[in-house]
C-alpha positions, 0 to 999 in steps of 0.5 A, spaced: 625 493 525 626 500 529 625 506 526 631 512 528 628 517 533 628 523 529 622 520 524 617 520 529 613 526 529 608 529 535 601 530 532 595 536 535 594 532 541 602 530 543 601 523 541 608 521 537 606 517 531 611 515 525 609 518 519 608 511 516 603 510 520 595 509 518 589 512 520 583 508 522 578 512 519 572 511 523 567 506 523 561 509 519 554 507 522 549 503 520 542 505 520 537 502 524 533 499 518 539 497 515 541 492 520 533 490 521 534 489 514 540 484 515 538 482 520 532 479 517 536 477 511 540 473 515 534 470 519 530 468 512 537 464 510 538 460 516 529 460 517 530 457 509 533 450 511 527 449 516 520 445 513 517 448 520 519 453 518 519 454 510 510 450 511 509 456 515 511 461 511 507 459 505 501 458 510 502 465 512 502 466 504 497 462 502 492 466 508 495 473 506 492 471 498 486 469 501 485 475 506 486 481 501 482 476 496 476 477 500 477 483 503 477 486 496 470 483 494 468 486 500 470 492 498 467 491 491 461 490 494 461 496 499 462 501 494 457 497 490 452 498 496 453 505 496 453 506 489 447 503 488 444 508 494 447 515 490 442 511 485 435 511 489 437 518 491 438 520 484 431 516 482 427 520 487 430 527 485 428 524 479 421 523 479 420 530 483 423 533 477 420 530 473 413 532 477 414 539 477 417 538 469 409 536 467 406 542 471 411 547 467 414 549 473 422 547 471 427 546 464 428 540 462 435 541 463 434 539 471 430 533 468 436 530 463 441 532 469 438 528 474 437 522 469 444 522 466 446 521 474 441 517 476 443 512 471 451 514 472 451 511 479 446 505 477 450 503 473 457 504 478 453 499 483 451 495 478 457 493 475 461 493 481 457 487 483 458 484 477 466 484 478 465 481 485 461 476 481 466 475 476 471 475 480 468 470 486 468 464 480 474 465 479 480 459 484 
């Protein structure tokens, strides 16, 4: 079908166009982490349907759960270490204070002070040890 001449207008850059005509909005641009995304969204979907595939994720699973496992006894057991440390700095300031509060040279104030840290931080140390023990028995 022909359109009569007189209905073909000329836009800004002299290109004639029928009115009728439908523009192409431009193609909006996809973000890189967006197509990383479906890209490996798709790959998961053709990876799914194979067994080497599908074993080695759940290796990849099963060793990831065991790592962060271990690695969090191991931090349980640093902060436990240090815990345990701040203690046996606490006892020796302790026992100094407690020296100089027997020859009347300080308040029992420092006294109380150092013996509630004291047993703050072995207390810390002590039962961080106990949740990696707790959590060690466990599968």
């Amino acid at each position: 079908m022909r359109l009569p001449a007189e209905q073909f207008t000329s836009n800004a850059c002299g290109v004639i166009v029928a009115p009728q005509a439908v523009k192409i909005e431009a193609v909006s641009k996809v973000s890189t982490w967006r197509t990383v995304g479906i890209v490996a969204r798709v790959a998961r979907d053709q990876a799914s349907r194979s067994r080497r595939v599908n074993a080695a994720m759940g290796a990849a699973r099963g060793m990831f759960h065991t790592l962060t496992r271990v690695l969090h006894l191991l931090w349980l057991e640093v902060v436990g270490t240090f815990f345990l440390a701040m203690a046996v700095f606490g006892g020796i300031a302790l026992f100094r204070e407690y020296s100089k509060y027997v020859a009347g040279r300080a308040t029992g104030s420092r006294v109380a002070i150092a013996v509630c840290f004291t047993l703050t931080f072995a207390w810390f140390g002590v039962s961080s040890f106990w949740r990696v023990h707790r959590r060690s028995q466990r599968p």
